[in-house]
C-alpha positions in Angstrom: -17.0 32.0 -22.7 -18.1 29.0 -25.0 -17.7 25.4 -23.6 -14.8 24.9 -26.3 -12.8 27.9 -25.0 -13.2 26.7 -21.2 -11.6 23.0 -22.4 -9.2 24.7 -24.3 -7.6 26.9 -21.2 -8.4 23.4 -19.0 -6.0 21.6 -21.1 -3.9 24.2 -21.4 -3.0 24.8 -18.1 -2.9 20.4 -17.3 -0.1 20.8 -20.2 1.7 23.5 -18.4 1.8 21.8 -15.3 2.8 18.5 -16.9 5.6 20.0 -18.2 7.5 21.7 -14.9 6.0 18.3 -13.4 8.0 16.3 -15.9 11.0 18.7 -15.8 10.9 18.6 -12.1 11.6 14.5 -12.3 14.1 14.8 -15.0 16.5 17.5 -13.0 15.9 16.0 -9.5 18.6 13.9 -7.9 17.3 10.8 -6.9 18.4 7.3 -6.5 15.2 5.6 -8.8 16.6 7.9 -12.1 15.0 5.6 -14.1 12.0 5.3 -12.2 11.8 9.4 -12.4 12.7 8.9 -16.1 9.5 6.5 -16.8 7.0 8.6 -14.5 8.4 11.4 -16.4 7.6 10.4 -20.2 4.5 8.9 -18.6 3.5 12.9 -18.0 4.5 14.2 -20.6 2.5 11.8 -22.9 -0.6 12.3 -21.1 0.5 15.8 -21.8 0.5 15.1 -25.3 -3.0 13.6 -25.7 -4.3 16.3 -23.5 -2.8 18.9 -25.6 -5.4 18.1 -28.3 -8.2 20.5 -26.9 -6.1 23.6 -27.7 -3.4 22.2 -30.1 -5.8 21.1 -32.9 -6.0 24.7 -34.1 -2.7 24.2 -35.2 -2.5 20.7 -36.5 -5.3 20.1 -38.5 -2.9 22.3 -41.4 -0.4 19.7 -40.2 -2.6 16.0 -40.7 0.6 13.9 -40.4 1.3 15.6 -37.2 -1.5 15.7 -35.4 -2.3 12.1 -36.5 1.1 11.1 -34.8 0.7 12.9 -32.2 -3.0 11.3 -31.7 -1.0 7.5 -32.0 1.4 8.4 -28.9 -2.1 7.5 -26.4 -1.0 4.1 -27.6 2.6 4.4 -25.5 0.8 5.6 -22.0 -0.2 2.6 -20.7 3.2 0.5 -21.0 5.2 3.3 -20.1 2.9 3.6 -17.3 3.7 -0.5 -16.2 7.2 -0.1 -16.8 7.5 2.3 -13.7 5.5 0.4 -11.9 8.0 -2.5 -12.3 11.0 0.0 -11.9 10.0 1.6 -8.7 9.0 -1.7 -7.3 12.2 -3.5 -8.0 15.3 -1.6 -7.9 17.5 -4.1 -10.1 14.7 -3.5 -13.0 16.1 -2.3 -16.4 15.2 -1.5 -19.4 15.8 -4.0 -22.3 15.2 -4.8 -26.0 12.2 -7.1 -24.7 10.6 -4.3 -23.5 10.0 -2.3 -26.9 7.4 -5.3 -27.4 5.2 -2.9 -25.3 5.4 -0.6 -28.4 3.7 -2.9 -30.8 0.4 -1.2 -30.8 2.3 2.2 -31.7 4.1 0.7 -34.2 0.8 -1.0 -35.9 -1.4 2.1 -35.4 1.2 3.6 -37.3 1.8 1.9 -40.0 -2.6 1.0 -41.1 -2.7 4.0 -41.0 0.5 4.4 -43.6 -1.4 3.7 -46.9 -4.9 5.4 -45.7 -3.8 8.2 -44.5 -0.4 8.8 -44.0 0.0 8.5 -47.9 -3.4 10.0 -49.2 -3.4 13.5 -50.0 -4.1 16.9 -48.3 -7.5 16.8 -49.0 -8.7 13.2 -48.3 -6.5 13.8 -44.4 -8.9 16.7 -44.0 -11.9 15.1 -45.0 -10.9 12.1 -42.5 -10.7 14.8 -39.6 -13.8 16.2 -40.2 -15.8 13.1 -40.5 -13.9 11.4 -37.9 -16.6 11.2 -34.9 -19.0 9.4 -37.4 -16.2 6.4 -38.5 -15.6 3.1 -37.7 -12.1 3.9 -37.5 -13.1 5.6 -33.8 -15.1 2.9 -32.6 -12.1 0.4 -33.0 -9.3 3.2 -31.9 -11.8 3.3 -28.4 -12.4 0.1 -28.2 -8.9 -1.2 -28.2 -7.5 1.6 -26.0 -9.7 0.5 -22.9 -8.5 -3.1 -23.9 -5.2 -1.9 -24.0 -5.7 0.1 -20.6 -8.0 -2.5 -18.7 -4.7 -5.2 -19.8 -2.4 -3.1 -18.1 -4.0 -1.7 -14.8 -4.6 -5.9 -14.4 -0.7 -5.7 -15.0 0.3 -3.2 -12.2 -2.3 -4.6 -9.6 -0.6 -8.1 -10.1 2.8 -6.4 -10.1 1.7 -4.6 -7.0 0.4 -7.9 -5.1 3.7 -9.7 -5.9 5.7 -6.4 -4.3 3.5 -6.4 -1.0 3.9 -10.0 -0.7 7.7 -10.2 -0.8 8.2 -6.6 1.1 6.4 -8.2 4.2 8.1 -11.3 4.1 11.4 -9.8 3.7 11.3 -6.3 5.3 10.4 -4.3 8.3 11.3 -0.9 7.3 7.9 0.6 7.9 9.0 3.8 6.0 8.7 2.7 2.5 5.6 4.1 1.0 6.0 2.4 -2.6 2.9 0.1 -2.4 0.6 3.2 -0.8 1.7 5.7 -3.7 1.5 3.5 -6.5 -1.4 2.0 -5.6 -2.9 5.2 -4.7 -2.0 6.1 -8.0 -3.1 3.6 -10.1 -6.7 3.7 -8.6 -7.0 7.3 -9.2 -6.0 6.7 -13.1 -8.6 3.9 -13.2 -11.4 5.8 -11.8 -10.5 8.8 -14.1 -10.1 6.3 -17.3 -14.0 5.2 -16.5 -15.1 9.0 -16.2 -13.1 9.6 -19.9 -14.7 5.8 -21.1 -18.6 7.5 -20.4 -17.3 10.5 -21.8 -16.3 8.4 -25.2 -19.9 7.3 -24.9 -21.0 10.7 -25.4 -19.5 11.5 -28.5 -22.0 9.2 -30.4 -24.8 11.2 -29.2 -26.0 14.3 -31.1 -25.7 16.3 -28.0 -22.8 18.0 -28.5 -23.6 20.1 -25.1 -22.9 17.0 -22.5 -20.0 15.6 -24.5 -18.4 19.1 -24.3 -19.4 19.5 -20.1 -17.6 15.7 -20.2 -14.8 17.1 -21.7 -14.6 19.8 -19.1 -14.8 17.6 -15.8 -11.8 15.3 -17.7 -9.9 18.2 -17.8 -10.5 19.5 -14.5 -9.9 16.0 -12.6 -6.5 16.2 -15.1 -5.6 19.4 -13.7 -6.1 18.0 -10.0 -4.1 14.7 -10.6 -1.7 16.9 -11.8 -1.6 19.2 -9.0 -1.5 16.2 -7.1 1.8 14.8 -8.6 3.5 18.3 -7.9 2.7 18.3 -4.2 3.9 14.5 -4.0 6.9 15.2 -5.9 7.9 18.7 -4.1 7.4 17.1 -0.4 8.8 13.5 -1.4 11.8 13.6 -4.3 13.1 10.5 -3.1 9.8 8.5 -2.7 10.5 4.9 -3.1 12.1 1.9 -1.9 12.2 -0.9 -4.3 13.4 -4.7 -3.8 15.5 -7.2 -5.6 12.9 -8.7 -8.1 14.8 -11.9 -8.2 13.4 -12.6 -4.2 10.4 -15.0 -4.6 7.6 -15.6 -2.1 8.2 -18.6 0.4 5.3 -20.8 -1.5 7.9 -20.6 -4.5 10.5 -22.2 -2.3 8.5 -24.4 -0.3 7.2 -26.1 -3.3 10.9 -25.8 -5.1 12.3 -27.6 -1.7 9.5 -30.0 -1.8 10.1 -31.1 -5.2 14.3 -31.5 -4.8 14.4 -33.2 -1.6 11.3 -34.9 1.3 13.4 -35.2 4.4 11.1 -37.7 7.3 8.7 -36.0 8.5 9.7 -36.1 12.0 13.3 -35.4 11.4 11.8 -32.1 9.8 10.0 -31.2 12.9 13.1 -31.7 15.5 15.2 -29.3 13.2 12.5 -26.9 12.6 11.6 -26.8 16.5 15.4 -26.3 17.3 16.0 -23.9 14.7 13.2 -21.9 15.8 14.2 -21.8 19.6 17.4 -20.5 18.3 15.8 -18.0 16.1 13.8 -17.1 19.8 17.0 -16.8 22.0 18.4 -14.9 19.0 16.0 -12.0 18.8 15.9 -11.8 23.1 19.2 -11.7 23.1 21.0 -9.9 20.6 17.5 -7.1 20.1 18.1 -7.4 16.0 14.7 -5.9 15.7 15.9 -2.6 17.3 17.6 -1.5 13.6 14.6 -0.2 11.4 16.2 -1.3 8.5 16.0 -4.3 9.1 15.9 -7.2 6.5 15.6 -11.4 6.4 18.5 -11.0 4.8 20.3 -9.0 7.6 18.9 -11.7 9.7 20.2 -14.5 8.0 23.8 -13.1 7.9 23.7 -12.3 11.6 22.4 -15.6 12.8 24.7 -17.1 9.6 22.4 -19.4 8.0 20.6 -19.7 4.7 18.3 -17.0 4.2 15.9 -19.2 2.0 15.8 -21.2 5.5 15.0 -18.3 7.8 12.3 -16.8 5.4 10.7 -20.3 5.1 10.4 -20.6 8.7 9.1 -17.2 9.7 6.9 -16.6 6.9 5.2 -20.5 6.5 6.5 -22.5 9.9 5.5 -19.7 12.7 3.0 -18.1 10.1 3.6 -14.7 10.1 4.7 -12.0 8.0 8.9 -11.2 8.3 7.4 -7.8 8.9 4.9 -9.1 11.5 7.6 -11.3 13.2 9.7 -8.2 14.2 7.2 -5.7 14.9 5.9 -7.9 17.5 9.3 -7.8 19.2 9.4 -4.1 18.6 5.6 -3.6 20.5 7.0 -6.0 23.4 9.5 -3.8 24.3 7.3 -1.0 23.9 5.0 -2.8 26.4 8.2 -3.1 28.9 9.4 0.4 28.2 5.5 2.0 28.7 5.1 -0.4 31.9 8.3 0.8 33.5 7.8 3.9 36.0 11.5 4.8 35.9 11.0 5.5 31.9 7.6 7.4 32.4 9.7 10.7 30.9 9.8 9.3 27.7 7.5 10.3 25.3 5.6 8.1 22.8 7.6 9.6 19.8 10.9 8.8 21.6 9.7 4.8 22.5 8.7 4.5 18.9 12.1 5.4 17.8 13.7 3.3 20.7 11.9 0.3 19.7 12.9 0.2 15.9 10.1 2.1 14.5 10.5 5.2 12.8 7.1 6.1 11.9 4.3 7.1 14.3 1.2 6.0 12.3 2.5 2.3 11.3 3.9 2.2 15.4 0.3 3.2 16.8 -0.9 0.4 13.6 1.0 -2.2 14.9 0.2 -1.6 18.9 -3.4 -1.3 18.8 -3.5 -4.6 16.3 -1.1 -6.3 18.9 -2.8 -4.7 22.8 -6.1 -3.5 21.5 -4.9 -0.2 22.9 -3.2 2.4 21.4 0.0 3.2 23.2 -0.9 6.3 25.4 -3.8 3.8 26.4 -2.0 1.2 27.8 0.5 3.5 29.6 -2.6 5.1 31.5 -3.6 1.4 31.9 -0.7 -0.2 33.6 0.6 2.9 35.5 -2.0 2.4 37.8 
């Protein structure tokens, strides 16, 4: 079997599995539809572009076609930002604004109108076959890893944002948004530099090591592919967004500093105060024990401004929302562990007592709060 057969039945089978992949997220019931929706046409177009191993045979008679189809690439990356922003913020939607992201379709498109779309049979042909020795490819490369370097600058800053306001706002330790789509985006990244060396190659006259290029593209598709299934089959409702129009404390510290500058040491007395309620509240009422948890659940329950509570966890005491409670959730932990009567509960069941509902993010937090990990410090302090 010839290298060209072997990328051919690569791509072939990374299309097949794009397309269950895609139908999969299209069918599945799922809060994040248009999240599913996005991630879905986001397949399905890399689908496209890999298709043109196998599919060629067929388009070349076909030179409008396959030129199209060859101008959808363009559409990947934005599609690809746009579900980043929609599974990180669950009141995102889609608006006319965001068609601006098909601007490079639209232009490809239309130089190409008088050049080729408009030329005859025979001058199409003659651009195929003459198409790895034209400018026209250097400046069709050359701006798609602009294009993708732009938006994978996009996502990362979209991600930091997310992190940021999920760990001053949240404690639900459950969400794995920021693992998976940063996960995610890495993986593309490294596989966009293998395909960028592999667009090196097809300006040598070697045609052997572009083709064996080729191949390992195709394989590492296949994987990422493969990779999307078992994510999808064992996690169908993956995400947890939040409301994009929370902003990090700095935003409203410098937004309060610029509408109002209270005396300083009026501001310290009400801060101190406020905090020694915020104390007495949490030993008292055990808010921390829901693992749902939110500074806005806070706020409603202690009823005061939740700009006010968020300032003064995240910038006044200096920690994290999600810091804040979870050391509350390890100090009972510590009580329950420490307490001969309630030696017959298990690890797993003082997790769950405490608030936590996840084993790896409770073990996390204990060792980064005791040095110990929890079976550890029971052994420790049962002596």
């Amino acid at each position: 079997m010839n290298s060209n057969n072997l990328i051919g039945i690569i791509s072939l089978i990374a299309v097949f599995v794009s397309l269950l992949l895609a139908l999969f997220l299209l069918t599945v019931k799922t809060k994040n539809k248009l999240g599913n929706v996005l991630l879905a046409s986001f397949i399905i177009l890399n689908g496209i572009d890999l298709s043109g191993w196998f599919i060629f045979i067929v388009t070349q008679h076909f030179p409008n076609l396959e030129m199209f189809r060859r101008s959808t690439a363009t559409l990947i990356n934005p599609v690809f930002y746009l579900y980043a922003l929609a599974i990180c913020f669950t009141d995102f939607k889609l608006k006319p604004i965001h068609l601006l992201h098909a601007i490079p379709f639209v232009v490809y498109n239309l130089l190409l109108m008088p050049g080729f779309y408009l030329a005859d049979y025979n001058t199409k042909i003659l651009f195929f076959e003459n198409y790895r020795e034209s400018t026209a490819l250097v400046a069709i490369m050359a701006f798609a890893h602009l294009q993708f370097t732009f938006y994978i600058i996009a996502i990362f800053i979209v991600l930091k944002r997310y992190k940021k306001i999920y760990l001053e706002n949240y404690t639900d330790t459950t969400t794995i948004t920021y693992k998976w789509l940063f996960q995610l985006t890495v993986i593309i990244t490294i596989v966009h530099s293998i395909v960028a060396l592999k667009d090196l190659l097809v300006f040598t006259e070697d045609s052997t090591i572009f083709n064996r290029a080729q191949i390992i593209v195709g394989i590492n598709a296949v994987f990422i592919l493969c990779w999307f299934v078992l994510k999808a089959l064992y996690n169908p409702d993956l995400f947890r967004g939040i409301d994009s129009k929370l902003k990090p404390v700095e935003t409203l510290i410098a937004k309060n500093a610029s509408t109002s500058l209270p005396l300083k040491e009026v501001h310290i007395v009400k801060n101190n105060e406020q905090i020694q309620k915020l104390r007495d509240y949490m030993f008292n009422y055990k808010p921390y024990l829901e693992p749902a948890l939110t500074v806005q659940d806070l706020a409603n329950q202690m009823e005061m401004p939740v700009r006010d509570l968020s300032i003064m966890i995240n910038h006044d005491l200096g920690q994290h929302f999600f810091d804040f409670v979870n050391e509350y959730r390890i100090e009972k932990a510590m009580e329950i562990l420490r307490d001969p009567s309630q030696k017959e509960f298990t690890i797993l069941e003082i997790l769950y007592k405490t608030g936590f509902n996840s084993k790896s993010s409770f073990n996390t937090s204990f060792k980064k709060h005791t040095n110990l990990t929890p079976t550890e410090y029971r052994k420790t302090n049962s002596r």
